[in-house]
N, C-alpha and C positions, 0 to 999 in steps of 0.2 A: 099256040104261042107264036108269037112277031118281034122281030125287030123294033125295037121302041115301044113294046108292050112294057106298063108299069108294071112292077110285082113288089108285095112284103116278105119280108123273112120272119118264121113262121118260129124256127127253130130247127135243127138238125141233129139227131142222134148220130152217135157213133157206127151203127147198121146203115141208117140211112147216108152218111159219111162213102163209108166203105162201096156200097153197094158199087158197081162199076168205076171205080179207083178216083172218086171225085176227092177238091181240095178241100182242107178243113175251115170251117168258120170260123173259129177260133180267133179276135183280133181282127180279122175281116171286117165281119157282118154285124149288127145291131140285130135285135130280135125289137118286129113293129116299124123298121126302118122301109122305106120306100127303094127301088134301087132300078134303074132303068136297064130293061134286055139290049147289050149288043151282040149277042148272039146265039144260036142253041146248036147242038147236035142232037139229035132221036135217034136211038140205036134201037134195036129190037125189043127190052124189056126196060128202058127209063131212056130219060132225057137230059141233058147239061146244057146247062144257060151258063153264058158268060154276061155278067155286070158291067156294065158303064163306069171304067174310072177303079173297079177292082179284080186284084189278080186272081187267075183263079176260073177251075169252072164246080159249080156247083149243083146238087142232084135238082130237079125242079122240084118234086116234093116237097121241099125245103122251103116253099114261095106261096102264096097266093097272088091271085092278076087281085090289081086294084079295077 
């Protein structure tokens, strides 16, 4: 994953939510929606991408790279 790597939202379960204390989709995100990487953290066992323009970090899981 990169900086200004494109990704879709995929969908997000409540687990996958949870998993390392990530924000909820909820009102966010669009599911099929495009959203551009301005950031990520990798921790040991997942990854948080922050969105271009939304609050919020969210599990990668959550994404495909376009």
């Amino acid at each position: 994953m990169e900086i200004g790597a494109k990704v879709k939202f995929t969908g997000c379960s409540e687990g996958q939510r949870k998993w390392g204390g990530n924000d909820d989709t909820s009102g966010k995100l669009i599911v099929g929606q495009e959203y551009t990487v301005s950031a990520f953290k990798t921790h040991s066992w997942h990854t948080k991408i922050v969105l271009a323009g939304v609050e919020g970090e969210f599990n990668s899981v959550c994404f495909i790279s376009v």
